[in-house]
C-alpha positions as CSV (number, residue, x, y, z in Angstrom):
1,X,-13.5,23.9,-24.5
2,X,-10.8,23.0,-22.3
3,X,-11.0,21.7,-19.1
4,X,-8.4,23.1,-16.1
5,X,-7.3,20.1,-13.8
6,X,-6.4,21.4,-10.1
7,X,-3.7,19.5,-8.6
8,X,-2.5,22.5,-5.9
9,X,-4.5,20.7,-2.8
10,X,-2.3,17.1,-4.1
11,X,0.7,19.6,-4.8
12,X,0.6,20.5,-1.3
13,X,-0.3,17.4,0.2
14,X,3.1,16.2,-1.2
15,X,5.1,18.7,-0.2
16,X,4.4,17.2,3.9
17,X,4.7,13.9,2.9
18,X,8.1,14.9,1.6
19,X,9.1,16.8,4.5
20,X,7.9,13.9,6.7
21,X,10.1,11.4,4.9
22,X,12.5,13.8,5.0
23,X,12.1,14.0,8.9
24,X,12.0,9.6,9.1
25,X,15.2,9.5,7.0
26,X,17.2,11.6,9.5
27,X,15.8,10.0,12.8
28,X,16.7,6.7,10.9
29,X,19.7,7.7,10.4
30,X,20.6,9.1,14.0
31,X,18.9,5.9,15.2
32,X,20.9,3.5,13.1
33,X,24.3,5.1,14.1
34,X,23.3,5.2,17.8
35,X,22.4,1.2,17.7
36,X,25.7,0.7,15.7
37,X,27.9,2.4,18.5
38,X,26.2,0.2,20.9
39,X,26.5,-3.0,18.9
40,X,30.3,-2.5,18.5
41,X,30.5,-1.2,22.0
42,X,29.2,-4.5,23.0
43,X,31.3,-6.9,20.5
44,X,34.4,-5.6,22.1
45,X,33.0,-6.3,25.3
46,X,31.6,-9.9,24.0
47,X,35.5,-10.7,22.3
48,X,37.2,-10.3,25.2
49,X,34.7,-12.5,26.9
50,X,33.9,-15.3,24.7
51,X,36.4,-17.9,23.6
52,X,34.9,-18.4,20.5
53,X,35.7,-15.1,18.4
54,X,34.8,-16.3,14.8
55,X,31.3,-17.3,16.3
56,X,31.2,-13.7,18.4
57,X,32.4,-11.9,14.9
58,X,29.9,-13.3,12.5
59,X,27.2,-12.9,14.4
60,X,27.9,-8.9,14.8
61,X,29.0,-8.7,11.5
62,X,26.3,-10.2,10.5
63,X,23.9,-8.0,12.3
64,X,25.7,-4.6,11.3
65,X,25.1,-5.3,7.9
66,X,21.5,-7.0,8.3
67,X,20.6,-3.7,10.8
68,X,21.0,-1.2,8.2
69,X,19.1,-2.5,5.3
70,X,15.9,-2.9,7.6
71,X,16.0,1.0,8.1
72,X,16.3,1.5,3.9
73,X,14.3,-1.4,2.9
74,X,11.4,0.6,5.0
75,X,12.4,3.8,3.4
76,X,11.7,2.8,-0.1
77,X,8.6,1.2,1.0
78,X,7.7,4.7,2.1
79,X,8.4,6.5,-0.6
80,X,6.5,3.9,-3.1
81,X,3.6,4.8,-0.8
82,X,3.6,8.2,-0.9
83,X,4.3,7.7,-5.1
84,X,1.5,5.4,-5.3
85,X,-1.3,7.9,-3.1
86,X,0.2,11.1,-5.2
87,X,-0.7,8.9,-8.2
88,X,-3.8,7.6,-7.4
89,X,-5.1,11.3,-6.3
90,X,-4.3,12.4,-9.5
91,X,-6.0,10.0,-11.0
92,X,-9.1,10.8,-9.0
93,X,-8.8,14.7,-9.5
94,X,-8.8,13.7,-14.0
95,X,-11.6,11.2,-13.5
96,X,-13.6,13.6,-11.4
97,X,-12.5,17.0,-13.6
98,X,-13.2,15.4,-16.7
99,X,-16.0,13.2,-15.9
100,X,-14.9,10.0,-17.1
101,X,-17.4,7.2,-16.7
102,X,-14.4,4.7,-15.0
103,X,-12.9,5.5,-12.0
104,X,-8.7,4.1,-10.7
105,X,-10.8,2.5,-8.1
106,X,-12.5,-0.2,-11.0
107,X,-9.3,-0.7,-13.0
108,X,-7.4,-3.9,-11.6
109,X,-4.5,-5.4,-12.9
């Protein structure tokens, strides 16, 4: 006898997350280039009124690079989340289907 495992409701499920990380990717991205045009917008404003350009340039340099990888470092946090919940309802839907007597929820490690 073989048992059929459904995954269409976990299929589907993914499909939004997908198109919702899609959707955060883009506003990141719009987001990002709209605070970078105001960062350099204001460290041209900043050179010409500071004495001290080295201390004016590291400091936005330093935050243009340091900016960006806040927007991706949450991004790949995102998508191990929605890896990790696909995962763990799949796990659920074979424990359930198949009846097995230990559930994803009592494995740690």
């Amino acid at each position: 006898m073989q048992t059929e495992i459904h995954l269409d409701e976990i299929g589907y499920k993914l499909e939004i997350e997908v198109k919702y990380f899609r959707d955060y990717l883009m506003f990141n991205d719009k987001e990002l280039d709209k605070r970078q045009s105001i960062y350099k917008k204001q460290f041209l404003e900043d050179l010409l009124e500071f004495p001290r350009k080295d201390i004016i340039e590291y400091l936005f340099k330093d935050d243009l690079t340091k900016f960006p990888s806040y927007f991706y470092h949450s991004s790949l946090i995102m998508v191990f989340t929605i890896f990790e919940t696909t995962l763990k309802e799949v796990c659920e839907e074979v424990t359930k289907t198949l009846l097995l007597p230990v559930s994803v929820d009592e494995l740690f490690g």
